[in-house]
Structure formats: structure tokens, C-alpha cells
C-alpha positions in Angstrom: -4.1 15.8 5.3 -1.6 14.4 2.7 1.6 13.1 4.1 5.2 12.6 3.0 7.8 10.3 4.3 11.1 11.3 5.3 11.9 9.5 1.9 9.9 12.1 0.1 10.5 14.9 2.3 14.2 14.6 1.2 13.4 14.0 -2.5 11.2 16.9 -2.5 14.0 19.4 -0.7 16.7 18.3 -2.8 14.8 19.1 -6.1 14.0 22.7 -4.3 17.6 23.4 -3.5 18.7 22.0 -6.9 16.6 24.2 -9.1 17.7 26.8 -11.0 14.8 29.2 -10.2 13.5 30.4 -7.2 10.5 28.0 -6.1 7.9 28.1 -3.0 6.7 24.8 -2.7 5.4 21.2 -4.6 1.9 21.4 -6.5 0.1 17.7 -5.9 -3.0 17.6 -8.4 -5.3 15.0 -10.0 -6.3 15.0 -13.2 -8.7 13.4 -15.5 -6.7 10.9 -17.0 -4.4 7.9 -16.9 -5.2 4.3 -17.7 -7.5 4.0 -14.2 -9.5 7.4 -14.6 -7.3 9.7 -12.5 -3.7 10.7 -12.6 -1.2 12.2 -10.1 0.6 15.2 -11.7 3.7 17.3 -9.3 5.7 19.9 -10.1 7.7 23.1 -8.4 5.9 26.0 -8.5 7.4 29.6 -7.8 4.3 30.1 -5.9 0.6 28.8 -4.8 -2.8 29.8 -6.0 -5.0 32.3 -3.9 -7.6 29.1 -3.6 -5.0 26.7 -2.7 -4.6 24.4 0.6 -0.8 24.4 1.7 0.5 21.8 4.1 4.1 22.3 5.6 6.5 20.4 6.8 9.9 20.8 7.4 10.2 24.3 5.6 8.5 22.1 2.4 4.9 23.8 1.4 2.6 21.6 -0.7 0.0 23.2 -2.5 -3.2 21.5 -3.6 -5.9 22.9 -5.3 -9.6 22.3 -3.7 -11.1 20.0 -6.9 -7.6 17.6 -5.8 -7.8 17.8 -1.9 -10.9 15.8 -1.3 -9.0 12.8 -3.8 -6.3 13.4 -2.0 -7.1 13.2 1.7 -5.1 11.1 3.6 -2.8 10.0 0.8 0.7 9.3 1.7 3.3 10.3 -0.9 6.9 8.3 -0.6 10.0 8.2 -3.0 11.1 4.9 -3.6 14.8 4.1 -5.2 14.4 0.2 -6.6 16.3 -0.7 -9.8 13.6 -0.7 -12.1 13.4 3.0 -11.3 13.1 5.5 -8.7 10.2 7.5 -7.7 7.4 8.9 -5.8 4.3 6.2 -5.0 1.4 7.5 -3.2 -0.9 5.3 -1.0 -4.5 6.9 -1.4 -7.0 5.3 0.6 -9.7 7.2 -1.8 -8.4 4.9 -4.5 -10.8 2.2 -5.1 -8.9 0.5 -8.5 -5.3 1.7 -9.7 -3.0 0.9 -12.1 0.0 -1.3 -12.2 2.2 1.6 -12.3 0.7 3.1 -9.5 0.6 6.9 -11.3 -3.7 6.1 -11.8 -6.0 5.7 -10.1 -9.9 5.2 -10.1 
């Protein structure tokens, strides 16, 4: 299960109700990649994947694909506004090393 805070949960619907196209949902990947080995990577998508695991809350679908879920399990996702920049961090308990950005992971 991936979680988002109430933080996140807002970011995400504001991005959904601000866009200029009609989109379903949030895809949450990870990808080869990053300064750690693994990056995050989101993005609106106007619909998921027949293969895809969707979580909903709050009318917000996320879509993961089955090579990201099992990195992903448990993770919780949170938006953060600081003033070195605002964003989403995620707290993945499958992350053995990360980056100081926090966007990798290993």
C-alpha cells in the first residue's frame, strides 16, 4: 500500500482540477536511474494501464505499474512547502541508501 498525506492528497487534487486536459489519476513509478540507483518519476495520466495497481483515496486514483509496486510498498508520499522549494518527499521503507535530495534511492 502506498500512502499520501493530507498534504499530498491536496497537492495532487489541485494539479487534477488545474489541468487543462481531462486526467484519471497520478502514475508513481521507479526507474533505473538517479544518483542512488532508483528514481521516483509522477505524472497525470488521462488513464491507467490494463496491468496497473490503482489505490484510491479521496476520489484521487494512483496507478503503479507491477515492476514499481513491490519498490514501492509501504512508501508514504507527502508535499512539503519549505523555502528552499516545495515538493513531494516520499518515505520508502524499501530504501536501503538515498540521496540527499531525496528523489533516489538504492
Amino acid at each position: 500500500m502506498i500512502n499520501l498525506t493530507n498534504s499530498a492528497l491536496n497537492a495532487v487534487q489541485t494539479a487534477i482540477s488545474g489541468s487543462p486536459d481531462p486526467v484519471d489519476g497520478l502514475r508513481i513509478k521507479v526507474e533505473a536511474g538517479g544518483c542512488a540507483g532508483y528514481q521516483y518519476r509522477m505524472g497525470l495520466v488521462r488513464e491507467g494501464e490494463p496491468d496497473d495497481t490503482v489505490i484510491e483515496r479521496e476520489g484521487v486514483k494512483l496507478y503503479i505499474d507491477n515492476s514499481s509496486h513491490e519498490l514501492l510498498a509501504g512508501t508514504t508520499i507527502d508535499y512539503v512547502v519549505a523555502v528552499q522549494g516545495s515538493g513531494f518527499t516520499f518515505d520508502n521503507p524499501n530504501a536501503q541508501s538515498s540521496c540527499s535530495c531525496g528523489k533516489s534511492f538504492g
